[in-house]
C-alpha positions in Angstrom: 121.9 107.5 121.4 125.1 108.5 120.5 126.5 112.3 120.0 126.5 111.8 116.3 122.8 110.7 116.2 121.9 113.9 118.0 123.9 116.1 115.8 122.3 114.5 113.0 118.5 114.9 114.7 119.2 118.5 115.5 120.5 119.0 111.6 117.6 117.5 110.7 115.4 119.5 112.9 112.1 121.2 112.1 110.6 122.7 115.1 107.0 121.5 115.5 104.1 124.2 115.5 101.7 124.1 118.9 98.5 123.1 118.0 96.7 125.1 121.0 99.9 127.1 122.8 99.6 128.7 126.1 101.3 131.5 127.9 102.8 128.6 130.2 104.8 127.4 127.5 106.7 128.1 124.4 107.7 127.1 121.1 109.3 128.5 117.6 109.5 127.1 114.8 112.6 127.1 112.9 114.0 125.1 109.5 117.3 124.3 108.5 115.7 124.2 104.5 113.8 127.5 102.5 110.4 127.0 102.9 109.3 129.7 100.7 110.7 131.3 97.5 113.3 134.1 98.2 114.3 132.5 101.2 118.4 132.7 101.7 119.8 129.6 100.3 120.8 126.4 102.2 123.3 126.8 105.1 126.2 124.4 104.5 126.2 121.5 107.5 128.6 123.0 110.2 126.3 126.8 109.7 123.1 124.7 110.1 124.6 122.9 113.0 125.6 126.4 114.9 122.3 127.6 113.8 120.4 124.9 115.3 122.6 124.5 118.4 122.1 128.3 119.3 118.4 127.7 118.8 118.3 124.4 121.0 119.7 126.5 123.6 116.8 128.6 124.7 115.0 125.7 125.5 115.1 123.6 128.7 112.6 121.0 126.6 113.4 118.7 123.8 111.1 116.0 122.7 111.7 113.6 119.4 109.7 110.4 118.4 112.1 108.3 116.9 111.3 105.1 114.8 112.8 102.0 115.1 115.2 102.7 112.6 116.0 106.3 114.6 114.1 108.8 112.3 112.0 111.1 113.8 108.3 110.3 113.0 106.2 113.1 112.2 102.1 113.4 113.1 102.0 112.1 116.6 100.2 114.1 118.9 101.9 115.5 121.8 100.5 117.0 125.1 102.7 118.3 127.7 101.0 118.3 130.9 101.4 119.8 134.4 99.4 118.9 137.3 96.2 118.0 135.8 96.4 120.9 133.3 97.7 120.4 129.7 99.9 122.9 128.9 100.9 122.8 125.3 99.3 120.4 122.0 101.6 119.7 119.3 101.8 117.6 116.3 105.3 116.4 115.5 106.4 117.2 111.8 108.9 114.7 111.6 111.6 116.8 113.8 112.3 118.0 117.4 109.7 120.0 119.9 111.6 122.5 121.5 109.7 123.9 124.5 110.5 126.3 127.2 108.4 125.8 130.6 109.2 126.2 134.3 111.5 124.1 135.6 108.8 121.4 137.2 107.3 117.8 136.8 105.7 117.2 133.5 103.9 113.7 131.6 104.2 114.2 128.3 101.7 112.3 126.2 102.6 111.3 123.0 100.0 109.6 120.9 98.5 108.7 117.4 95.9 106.4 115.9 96.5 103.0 118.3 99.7 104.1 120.3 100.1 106.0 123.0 103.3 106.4 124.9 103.8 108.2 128.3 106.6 109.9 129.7 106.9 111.3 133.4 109.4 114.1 133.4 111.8 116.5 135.3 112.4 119.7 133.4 115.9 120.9 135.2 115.8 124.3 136.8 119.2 124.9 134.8 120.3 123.4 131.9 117.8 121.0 129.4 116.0 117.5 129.1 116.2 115.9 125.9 113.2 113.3 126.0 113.4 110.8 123.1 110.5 108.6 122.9 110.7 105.9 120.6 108.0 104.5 118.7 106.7 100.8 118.4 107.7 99.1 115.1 104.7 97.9 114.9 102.8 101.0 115.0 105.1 103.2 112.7 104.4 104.3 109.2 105.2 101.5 106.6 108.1 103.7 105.2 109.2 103.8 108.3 109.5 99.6 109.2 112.8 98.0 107.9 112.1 95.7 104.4 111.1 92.3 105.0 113.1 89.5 104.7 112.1 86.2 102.6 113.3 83.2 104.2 116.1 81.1 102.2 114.5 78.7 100.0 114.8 75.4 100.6 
């Protein structure tokens, strides 16, 4: 994935909420669009982009399911889970999971209705992992699948 694809995921970035969070890990949830009337007005690009990057920083986990046209798909469970103990239970929004745990081996599980993808993990004891799982065409949202194409005539 190129560094413009990431700039534009983290742009695009709507931190998940945890579904069942423990004291082992962390997340916060942060938008780059008002959510609420009387929230300050839209940052321009570069503003979200510092924004976002200072956020990204505090975490040494980032997890994005991308479909097969590179958008991240939201409502697919994830479970981060250490030893035989799972950690953290999220639902993706259609954005980035940013997690902070102790540096350590992880599987994160991400699955929905008839997928399920696994990931075995390293979480650095300096610096980040940025884990993009991508999604099965054949399992993604219709919006989400390219249009079909009708054969030439003959």
């Amino acid at each position: 994935m190129t560094l413009v694809r990431t700039t534009c995921l983290l742009l695009a970035a709507v931190l998940s909420s945890a579904l069942a969070p423990s004291s082992h890990a962390q997340n916060r949830a942060v938008s780059s669009e008002p959510t609420a009337p009387g929230n300050p007005p839209d940052l321009g690009a570069a503003a979200q982009m510092d924004a976002l990057r200072a956020v990204a920083t505090r975490y040494n986990l980032r997890i994005a399911v991308m479909s097969a046209r590179g958008t991240s798909l939201p409502g697919i469970d994830l479970d981060i889970v250490s030893g035989s103990s799972v950690i953290l239970q999220a639902r993706t929004t259609g954005s980035i999971l940013f997690v902070r745990v102790p540096p350590g081996r992880y599987t994160i599980r991400a699955r929905d209705q008839h997928v399920e993808e696994v990931r075995d993990v390293q979480v650095p004891s300096r610096g980040a992992l940025d884990l993009r799982i991508a999604w099965p065409a054949a399992a993604a949202p219709a919006d989400e699948l390219p249009p079909r194409q009708n054969p030439a005539p003959r």
